[in-house]
N, C-alpha and C positions, 0 to 999 in steps of 0.2 A: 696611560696616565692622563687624567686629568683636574683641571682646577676647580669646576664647576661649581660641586657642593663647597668646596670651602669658599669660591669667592661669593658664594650664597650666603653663607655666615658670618663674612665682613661686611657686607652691604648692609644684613640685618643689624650687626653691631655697630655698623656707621648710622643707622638709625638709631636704636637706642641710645647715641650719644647724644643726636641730634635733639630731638625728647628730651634728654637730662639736660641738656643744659639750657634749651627753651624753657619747661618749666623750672631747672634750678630742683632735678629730684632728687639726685644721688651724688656723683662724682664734683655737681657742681653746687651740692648744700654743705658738704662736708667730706674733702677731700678723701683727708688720715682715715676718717670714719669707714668714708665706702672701700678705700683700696683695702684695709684689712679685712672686712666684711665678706665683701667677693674675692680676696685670695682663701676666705678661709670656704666660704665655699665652694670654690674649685677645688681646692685641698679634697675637702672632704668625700664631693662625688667623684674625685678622680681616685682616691682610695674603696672607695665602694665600687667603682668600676674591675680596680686590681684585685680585689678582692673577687669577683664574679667571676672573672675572667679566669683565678688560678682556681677558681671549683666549680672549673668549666660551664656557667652558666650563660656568660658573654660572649661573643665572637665576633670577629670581623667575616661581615658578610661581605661576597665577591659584587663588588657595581666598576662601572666604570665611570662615574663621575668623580671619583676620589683619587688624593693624588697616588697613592698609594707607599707614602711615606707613612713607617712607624718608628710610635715615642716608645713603646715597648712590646712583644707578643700580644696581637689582635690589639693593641691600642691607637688606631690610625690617629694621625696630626688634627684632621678634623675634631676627631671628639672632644679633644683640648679648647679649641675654639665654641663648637656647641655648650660646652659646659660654662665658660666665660659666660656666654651668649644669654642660656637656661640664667646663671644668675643674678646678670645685670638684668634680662628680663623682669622676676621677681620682687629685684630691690625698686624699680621703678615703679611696677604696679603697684607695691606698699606704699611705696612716697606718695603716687598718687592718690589714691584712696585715701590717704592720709590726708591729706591735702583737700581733696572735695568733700569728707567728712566734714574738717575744721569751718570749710568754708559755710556748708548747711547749718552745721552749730552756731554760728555768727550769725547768723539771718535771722 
């Protein structure tokens, strides 16, 4: 058992806060906004996951950098955090882009 990969994934996620709220992308332009936003898409890839997974498409592959805690058959703890991770990713590069668009447009 180990933590490696996931404390890989809080680090990444302790940056991507870092980001939101230096620039003010996501969590820190609109709270209510971003928490439903990225619950809804965890929701949704964690159901596309359950979905793979029952027609055998997904699996948990054997490493030993994971803890090897599961949320359900083949769904290790990590992927829950990956998937956070994939869509605070996402909503930041939109804000950003967002953001350096407006600013070119201004000029």
């Amino acid at each position: 058992m180990s933590v490696l990969y996931l404390l890989a994934l809080l680090v990444a996620l302790g940056g991507m806060t870092v980001l939101d709220w230096r620039f003010h992308l996501f969590f820190w332009c609109s709270p209510l906004r971003a928490t439903l936003v990225l619950g809804i898409g965890v929701l949704f890839f964690l159901v596309w996951d359950l979905a793979g997974i029952g027609l055998g498409i997904f699996y948990r592959g054997e490493t030993t950098l994971m803890t090897g805690v599961q949320l359900a058959p083949e769904l290790p703890l990590e992927e829950l955090f990956f998937l956070i991770f994939l869509c605070y990713l996402t909503m930041n590069l939109v804000q950003a882009t967002r953001l350096v668009l407006a600013r070119r447009a201004a000029r």
